[in-house]
C-alpha distance (Angstrom), angle and dihedral (degrees) to the residues before:
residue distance angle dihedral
X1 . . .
X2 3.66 . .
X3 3.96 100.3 .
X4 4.04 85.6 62.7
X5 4.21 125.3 63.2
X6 3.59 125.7 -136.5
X7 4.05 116.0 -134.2
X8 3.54 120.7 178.5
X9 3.60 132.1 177.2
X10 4.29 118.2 -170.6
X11 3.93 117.2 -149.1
X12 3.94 96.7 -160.5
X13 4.28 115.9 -162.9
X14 3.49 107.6 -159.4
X15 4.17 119.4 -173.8
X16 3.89 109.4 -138.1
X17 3.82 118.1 -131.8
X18 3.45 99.5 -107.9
X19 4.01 129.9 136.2
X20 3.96 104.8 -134.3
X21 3.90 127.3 27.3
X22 3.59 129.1 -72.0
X23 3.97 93.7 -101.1
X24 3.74 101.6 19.3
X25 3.41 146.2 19.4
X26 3.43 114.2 -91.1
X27 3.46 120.3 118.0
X28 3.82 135.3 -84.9
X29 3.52 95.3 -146.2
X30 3.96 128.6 149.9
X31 3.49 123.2 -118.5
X32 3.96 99.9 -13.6
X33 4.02 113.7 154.4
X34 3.78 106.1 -68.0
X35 3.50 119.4 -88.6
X36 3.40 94.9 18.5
X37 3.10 105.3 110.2
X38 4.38 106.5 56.9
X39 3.64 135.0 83.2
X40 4.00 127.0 -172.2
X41 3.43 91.7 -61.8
X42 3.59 110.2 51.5
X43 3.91 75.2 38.2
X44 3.78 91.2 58.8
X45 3.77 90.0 -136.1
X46 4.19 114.0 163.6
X47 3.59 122.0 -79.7
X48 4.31 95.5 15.1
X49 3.86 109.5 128.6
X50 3.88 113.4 -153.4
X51 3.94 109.2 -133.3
X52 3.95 118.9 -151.7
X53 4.33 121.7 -101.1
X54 3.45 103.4 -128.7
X55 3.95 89.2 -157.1
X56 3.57 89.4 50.2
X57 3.75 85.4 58.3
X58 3.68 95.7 48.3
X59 3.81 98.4 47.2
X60 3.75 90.9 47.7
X61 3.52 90.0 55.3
X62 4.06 91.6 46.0
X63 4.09 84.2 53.3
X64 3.89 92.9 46.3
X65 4.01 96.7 50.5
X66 3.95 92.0 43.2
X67 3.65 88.5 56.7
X68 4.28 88.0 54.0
X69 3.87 90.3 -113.0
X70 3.59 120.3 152.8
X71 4.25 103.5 -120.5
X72 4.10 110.0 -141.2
X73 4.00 117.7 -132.3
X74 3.33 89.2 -122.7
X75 3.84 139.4 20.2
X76 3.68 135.1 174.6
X77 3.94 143.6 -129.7
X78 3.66 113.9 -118.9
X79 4.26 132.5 -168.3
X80 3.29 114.6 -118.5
X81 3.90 115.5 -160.3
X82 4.08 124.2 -143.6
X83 2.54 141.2 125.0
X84 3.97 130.3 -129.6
X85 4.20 140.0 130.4
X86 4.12 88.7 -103.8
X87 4.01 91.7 50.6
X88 4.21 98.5 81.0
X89 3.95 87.0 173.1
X90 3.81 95.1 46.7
X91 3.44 86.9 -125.4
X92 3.76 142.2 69.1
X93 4.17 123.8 -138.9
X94 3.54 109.9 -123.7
X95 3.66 145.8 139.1
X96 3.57 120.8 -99.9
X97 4.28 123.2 168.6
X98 3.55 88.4 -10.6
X99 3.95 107.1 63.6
X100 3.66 130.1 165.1
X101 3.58 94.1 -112.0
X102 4.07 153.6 -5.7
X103 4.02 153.1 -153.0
X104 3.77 101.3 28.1
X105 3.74 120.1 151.0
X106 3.87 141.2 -161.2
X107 3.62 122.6 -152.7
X108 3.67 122.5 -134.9
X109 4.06 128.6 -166.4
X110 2.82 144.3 -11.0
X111 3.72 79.5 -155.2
X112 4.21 124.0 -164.4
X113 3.96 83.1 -66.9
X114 3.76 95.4 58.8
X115 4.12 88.5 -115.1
X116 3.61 120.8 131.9
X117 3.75 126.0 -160.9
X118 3.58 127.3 -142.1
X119 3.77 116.3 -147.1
X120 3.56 125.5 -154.5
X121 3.78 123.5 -123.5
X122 3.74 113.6 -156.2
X123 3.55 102.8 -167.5
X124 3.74 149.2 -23.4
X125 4.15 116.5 -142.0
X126 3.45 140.7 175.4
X127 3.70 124.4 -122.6
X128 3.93 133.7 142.5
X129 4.25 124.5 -111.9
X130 3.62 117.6 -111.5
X131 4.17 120.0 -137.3
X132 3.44 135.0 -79.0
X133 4.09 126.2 -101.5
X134 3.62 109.4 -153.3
X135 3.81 118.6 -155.8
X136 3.61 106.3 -177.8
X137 3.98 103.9 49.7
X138 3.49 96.7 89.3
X139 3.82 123.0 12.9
X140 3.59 117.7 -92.6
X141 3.93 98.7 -11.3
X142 4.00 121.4 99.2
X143 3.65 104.8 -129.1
X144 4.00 121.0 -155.0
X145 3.48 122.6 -129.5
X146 3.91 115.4 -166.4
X147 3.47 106.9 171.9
X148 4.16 92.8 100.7
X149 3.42 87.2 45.7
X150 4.00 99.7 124.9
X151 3.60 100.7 3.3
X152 4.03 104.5 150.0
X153 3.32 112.9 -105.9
X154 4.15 134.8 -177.7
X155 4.01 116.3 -142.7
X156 3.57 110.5 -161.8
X157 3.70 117.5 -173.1
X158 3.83 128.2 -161.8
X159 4.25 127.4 -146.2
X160 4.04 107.4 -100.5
X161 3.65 89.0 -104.1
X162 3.50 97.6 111.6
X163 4.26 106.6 118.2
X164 4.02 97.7 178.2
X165 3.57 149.9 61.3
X166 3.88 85.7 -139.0
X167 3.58 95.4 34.6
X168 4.25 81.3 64.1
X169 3.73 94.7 42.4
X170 3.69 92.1 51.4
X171 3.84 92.1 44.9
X172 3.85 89.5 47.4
X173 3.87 93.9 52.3
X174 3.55 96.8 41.4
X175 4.01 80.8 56.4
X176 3.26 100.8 49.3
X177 4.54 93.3 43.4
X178 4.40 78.2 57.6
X179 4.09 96.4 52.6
X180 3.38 87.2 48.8
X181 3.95 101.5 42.6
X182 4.16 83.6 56.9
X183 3.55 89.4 43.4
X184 4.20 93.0 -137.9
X185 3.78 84.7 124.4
X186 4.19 141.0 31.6
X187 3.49 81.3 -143.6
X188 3.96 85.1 -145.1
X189 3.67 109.9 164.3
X190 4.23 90.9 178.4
X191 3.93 83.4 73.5
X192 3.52 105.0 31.2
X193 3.84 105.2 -97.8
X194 3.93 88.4 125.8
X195 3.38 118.2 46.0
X196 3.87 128.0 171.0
X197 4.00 135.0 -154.0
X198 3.59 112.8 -162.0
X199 3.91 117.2 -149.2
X200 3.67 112.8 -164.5
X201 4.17 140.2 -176.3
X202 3.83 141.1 151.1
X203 3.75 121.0 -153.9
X204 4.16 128.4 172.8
X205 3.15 103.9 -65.5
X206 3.80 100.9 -107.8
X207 3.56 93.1 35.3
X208 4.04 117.2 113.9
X209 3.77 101.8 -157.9
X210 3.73 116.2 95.3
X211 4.37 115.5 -117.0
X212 3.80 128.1 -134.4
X213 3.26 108.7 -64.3
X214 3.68 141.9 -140.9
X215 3.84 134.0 -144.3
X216 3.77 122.4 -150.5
X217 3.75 109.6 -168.3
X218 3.90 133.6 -133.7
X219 3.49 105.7 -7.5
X220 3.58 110.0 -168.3
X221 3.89 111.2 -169.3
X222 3.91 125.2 30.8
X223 3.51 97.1 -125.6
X224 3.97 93.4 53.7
X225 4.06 83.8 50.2
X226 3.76 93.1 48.8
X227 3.74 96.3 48.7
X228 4.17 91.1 40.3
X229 3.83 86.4 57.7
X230 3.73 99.5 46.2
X231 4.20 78.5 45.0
X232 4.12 92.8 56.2
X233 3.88 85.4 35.6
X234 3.50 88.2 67.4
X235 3.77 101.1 36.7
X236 4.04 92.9 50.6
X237 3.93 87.4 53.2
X238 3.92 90.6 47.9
X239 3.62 92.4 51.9
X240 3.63 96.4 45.9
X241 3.91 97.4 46.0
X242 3.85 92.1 56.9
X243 3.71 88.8 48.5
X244 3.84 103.4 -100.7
X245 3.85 121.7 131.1
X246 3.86 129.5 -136.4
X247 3.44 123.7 -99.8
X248 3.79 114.3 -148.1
X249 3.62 111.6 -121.3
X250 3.70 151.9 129.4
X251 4.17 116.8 -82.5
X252 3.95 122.3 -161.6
X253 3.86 114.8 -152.8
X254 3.27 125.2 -138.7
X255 3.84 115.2 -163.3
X256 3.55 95.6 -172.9
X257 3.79 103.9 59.0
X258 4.52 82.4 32.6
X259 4.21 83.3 -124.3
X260 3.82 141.1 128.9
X261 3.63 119.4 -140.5
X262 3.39 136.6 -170.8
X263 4.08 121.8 -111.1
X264 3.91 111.0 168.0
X265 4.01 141.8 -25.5
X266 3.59 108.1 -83.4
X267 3.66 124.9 -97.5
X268 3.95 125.5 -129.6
X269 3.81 123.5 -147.4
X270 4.03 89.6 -101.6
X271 4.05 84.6 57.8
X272 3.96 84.7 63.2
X273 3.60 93.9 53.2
X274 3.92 95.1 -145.8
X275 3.82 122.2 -156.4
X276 4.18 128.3 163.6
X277 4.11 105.9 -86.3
X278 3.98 100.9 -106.5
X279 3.89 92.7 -146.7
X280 3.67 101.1 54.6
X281 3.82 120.2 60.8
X282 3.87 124.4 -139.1
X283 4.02 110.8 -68.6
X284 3.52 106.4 -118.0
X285 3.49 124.2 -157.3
X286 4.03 126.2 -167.8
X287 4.02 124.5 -151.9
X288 3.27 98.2 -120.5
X289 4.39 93.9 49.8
X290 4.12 81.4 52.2
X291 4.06 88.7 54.2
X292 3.46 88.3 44.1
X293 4.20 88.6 53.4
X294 4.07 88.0 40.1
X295 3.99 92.3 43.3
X296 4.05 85.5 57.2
X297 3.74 95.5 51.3
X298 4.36 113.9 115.9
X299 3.68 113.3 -127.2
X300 4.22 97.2 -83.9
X301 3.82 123.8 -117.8
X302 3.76 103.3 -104.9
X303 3.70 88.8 51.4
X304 3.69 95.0 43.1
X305 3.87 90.6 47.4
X306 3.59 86.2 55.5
X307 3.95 103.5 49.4
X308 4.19 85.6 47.1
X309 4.04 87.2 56.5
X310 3.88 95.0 41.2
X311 4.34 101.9 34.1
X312 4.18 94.5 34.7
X313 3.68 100.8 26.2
X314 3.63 103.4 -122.3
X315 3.42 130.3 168.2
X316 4.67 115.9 -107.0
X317 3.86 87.6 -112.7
X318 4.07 97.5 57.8
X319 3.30 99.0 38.5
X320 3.32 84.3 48.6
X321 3.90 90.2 58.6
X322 3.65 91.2 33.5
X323 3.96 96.9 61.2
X324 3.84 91.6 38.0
X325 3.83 91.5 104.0
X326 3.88 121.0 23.4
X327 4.01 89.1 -135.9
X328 3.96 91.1 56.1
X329 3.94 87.4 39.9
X330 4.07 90.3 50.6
X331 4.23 89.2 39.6
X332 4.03 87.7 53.2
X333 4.02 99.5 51.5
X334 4.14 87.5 36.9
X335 4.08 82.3 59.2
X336 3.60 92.4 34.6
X337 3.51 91.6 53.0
X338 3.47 94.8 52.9
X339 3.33 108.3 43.2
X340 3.67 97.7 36.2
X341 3.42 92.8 -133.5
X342 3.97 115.8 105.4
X343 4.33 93.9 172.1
X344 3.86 92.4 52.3
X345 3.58 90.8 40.5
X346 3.89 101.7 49.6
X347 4.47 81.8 51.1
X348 3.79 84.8 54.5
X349 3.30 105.3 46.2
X350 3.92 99.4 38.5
X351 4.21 85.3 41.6
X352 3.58 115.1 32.5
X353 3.68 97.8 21.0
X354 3.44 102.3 46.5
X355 3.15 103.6 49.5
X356 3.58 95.3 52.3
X357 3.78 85.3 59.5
X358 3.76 90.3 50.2
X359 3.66 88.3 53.3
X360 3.71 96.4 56.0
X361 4.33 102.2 -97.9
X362 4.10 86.3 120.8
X363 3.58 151.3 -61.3
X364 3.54 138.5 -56.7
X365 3.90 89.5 -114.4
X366 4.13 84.5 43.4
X367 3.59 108.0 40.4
X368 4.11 112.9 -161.5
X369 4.14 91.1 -125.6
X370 4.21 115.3 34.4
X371 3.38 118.3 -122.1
X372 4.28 100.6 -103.8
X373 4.28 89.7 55.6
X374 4.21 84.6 50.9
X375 3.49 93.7 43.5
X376 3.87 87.8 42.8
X377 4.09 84.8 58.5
X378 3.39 105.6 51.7
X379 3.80 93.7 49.8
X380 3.79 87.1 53.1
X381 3.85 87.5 50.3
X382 3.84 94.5 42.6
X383 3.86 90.3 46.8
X384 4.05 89.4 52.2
X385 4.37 90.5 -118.3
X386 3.55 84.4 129.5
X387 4.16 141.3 4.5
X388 4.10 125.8 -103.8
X389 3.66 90.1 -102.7
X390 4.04 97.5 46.8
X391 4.00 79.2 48.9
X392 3.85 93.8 58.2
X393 3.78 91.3 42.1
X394 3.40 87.5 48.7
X395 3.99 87.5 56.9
X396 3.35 102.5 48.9
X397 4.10 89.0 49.7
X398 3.67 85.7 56.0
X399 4.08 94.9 53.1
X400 3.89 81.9 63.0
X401 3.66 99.3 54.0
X402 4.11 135.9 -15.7
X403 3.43 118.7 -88.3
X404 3.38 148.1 178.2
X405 4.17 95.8 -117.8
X406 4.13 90.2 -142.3
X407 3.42 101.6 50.1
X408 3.66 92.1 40.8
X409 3.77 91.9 53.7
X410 3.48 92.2 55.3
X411 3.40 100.4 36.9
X412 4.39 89.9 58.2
X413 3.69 91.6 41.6
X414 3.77 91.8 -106.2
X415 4.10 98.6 133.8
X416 3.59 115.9 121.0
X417 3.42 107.1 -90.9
X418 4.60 113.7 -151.9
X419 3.88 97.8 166.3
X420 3.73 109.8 137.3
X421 3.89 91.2 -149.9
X422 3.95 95.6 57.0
X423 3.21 96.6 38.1
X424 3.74 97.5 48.3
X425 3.77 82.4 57.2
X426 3.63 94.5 60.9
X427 2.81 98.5 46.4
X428 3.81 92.7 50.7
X429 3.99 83.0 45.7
X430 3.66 90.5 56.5
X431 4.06 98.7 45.9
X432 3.64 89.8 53.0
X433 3.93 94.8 51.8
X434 3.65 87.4 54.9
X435 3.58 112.1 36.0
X436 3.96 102.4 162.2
X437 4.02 89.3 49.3
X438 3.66 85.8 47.2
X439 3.51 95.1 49.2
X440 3.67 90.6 51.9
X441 3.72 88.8 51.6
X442 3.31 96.2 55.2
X443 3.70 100.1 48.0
X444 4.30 84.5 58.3
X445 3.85 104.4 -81.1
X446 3.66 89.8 149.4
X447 3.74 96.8 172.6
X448 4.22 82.6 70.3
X449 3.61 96.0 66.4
X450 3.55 91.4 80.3
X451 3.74 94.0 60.8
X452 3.13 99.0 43.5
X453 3.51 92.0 60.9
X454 3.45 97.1 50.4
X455 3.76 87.8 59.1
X456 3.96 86.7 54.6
X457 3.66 92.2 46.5
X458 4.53 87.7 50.1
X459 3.59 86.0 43.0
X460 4.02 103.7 52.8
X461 4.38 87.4 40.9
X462 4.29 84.9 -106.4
X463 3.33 84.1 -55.7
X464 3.75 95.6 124.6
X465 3.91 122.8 90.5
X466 3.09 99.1 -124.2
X467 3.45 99.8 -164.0
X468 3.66 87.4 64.4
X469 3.73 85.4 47.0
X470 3.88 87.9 63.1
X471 3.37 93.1 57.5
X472 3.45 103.8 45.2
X473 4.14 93.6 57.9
X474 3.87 87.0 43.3
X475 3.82 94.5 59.8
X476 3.98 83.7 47.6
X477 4.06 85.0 64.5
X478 3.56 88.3 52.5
């Protein structure tokens, strides 16, 4: 496919964490009995005037200066005409030429070449969701769903500059880590609270003008919108090498049967028939509420992967891993912090602690152990009071119950144990449970020594130093 280019622009909807609905107060809630949540303005019924969230505002605002746009002093509420069952008014409020704000950017890579990619974001707008039709409650009848109806939602749409299926994916995720950093969105894509548009052409390669393009709607995981571009990739070149042209349109995915089909031809702005919303006024934004929104803003997660590579001396990859959630990121520097300690702390927390998550004992935003008792740990490992694997025990004891980590080492026995007169008897213990190994050993099989004293360290409950271990079986060489 290399005599045709790739372009691909992303229109991203993103629901803002707020507790009632952009223009009234219903609630935003997840999952509640439908149609519970609406009143006659979310239901669009005749004389209802919608009246502007203020935290909607703010949190929009938040989203659009972590993404580097520029926010406009004033933006404006626009009508946007369709017509579908989950649309009560007819139309949807959005923002059209007047937007909330401009020119961001997100920055993709570095990629296996060390070069990174800046992507352009066009704009950031305001605009509120429509409901839900559900077509497999009842059988055969479309059933309507208005509970989302108005919940406040940011769309944030990128330059077609995008030349990769992975170029998108990482754009998308790097989105996604940033609404969740500022906390304006749960960024959860299971229940609709990220929502992509996919935008995608193929010209000659070579060629500057931009193709027909295609529109595949509401993508809801980044690996079904990576493989549904390379999909349409493909089909676009297919048509255009056996002469055909592209029809602009709207695609559906389906990830199940891993195909794109068509849904309808695609509408144009004029199609929409946009005017300014008569019953809400221009939004009006002042300098000083926009510092307040910047002044709010965490420290983001490229920058905060950088500082934890340049002020603990990390290495790319685990900082990487480190900074991918703010809780983890906050968990690391608390146990850091503590324990003074920021290399044995980053192999703890991406080791130990994560796979304890993984296996169920918490969350990343509630790790199983706090970050004092883990702290606690490693300085008792660093300072030789007990071994690695007595630490590790030590953990998993504490994801039972709190502890203090001291008293709970001595009280099971797990202290670090460097008498020559015990130990000698393990590892006497040991020899004699595994004669032909020990025999081998003896007679200079080096490479032995090493499981040997793991078997000392299971037998004495990682009680064992094990550096002392060492040098016992290497003065039996001698």
């Amino acid at each position: 496919m290399t005599d045709y280019e790739l372009v691909i622009g992303l229109e991203v909807h993103c629901q803002l964490s707020t507790h009632s609905k952009i223009f009234c107060g219903c609630s935003t809630s997840f999952g509640d009995t439908p149609n519970r949540n609406t009143c006659p303005v979310c239901l669009g019924l005749p004389g209802a005037l919608p009246v502007m969230n203020a935290h909607a505002v703010q949190l929009a605002t938040q989203a659009s200066l972590a993404l580097g746009c520029t926010i406009h002093h004033e933006s404006e509420f626009a009508r946007k005409n369709y017509f579908y069952p989950d649309l009560p008014k007819g139309y949807q409020i959005s923002q059209f030429d007047k937007p909330l704000a401009e020119c961001g950017a997100i920055v993709v890579g570095p990629d296996t070449h060390g070069d990174a990619r800046r992507i352009t974001i066009t704009r950031v707008h305001m605009e509120e969701d429509a409901g839900k039709s559900v077509h497999d409650r009842f059988a055969g009848v479309t059933a309507i769903d208005l509970n989302r109806a108005g919940t406040p939602l940011i769309e944030i749409v990128s330059e077609p500059e995008i030349q990769s299926a992975h170029d998108a994916g990482a754009y998308l995720r790097q989105l996604k880590q940033i609404l969740e950093y500022t906390g304006v969105s749960d960024a959860n894509m299971e229940e609709g609270s990220l929502r992509v548009d996919v935008n995608i052409s193929v010209r000659p390669r070579g060629q500057t003008a931009l193709g027909t393009k295609t529109e595949i709607k509401n993508l809801n995981t980044f690996s079904g919108a990576e493989r549904a571009i390379e999909i349409e990739y493909a089909r676009q070149c297919s048509v255009l090498r056996a002469g055909g042209t592209i029809e602009q349109q709207t695609m559906l995915w389906d990830g199940q049967r891993n195909e794109i089909r068509p849904a309808r031809s695609k509408e144009g702005s004029h199609d929409y028939r946009y005017f300014p919303d008569p019953d809400l006024p221009p939004l009006v934004l002042s300098e000083e509420f926009i510092r307040a929104q910047y002044a709010v803003l965490p420290e983001l997660p490229r920058v905060r992967r950088d500082r934890f590579v340049s002020a603990y001396g990390l290495q790319l990859a685990d900082a990487d891993q480190l900074t991918a959630h703010r809780a983890l990121a906050n968990y690391f520097e608390r146990v850091t912090n503590e324990c003074d300690d920021a290399k044995r702390a980053s192999n703890w927390v991406l080791g130990v602690v994560l796979a304890a998550i993984n296996a169920g004992s918490g969350a990343i935003t509630q790790p199983p152990v706090s970050a004092s008792r883990v702290a606690s740990l490693i300085r008792m490992e660093a300072q030789g009071t007990v071994s690695n694997s007595a630490a590790r025990q030590l953990f998993t004891m504490l994801i039972e119950g709190d502890a203090d980590p001291n008293e709970l080492a001595q009280r099971t026995g797990l202290l670090k144990i460097s008498d020559e007169g015990a130990l000698e008897a393990w590892v006497n213990d040991v020899l004699a449970e595994m004669p032909a190994e020990a025999k081998r050993f003896l007679a200079g099989e080096v490479k032995l020594q090493g499981v040997i004293v793991g078997r000392v360290m299971k037998k004495s409950n990682g009680a064992a130093d094990p550096k002392k271990v060492n040098q016992i079986l290497a003065g039996r060489l001698g």
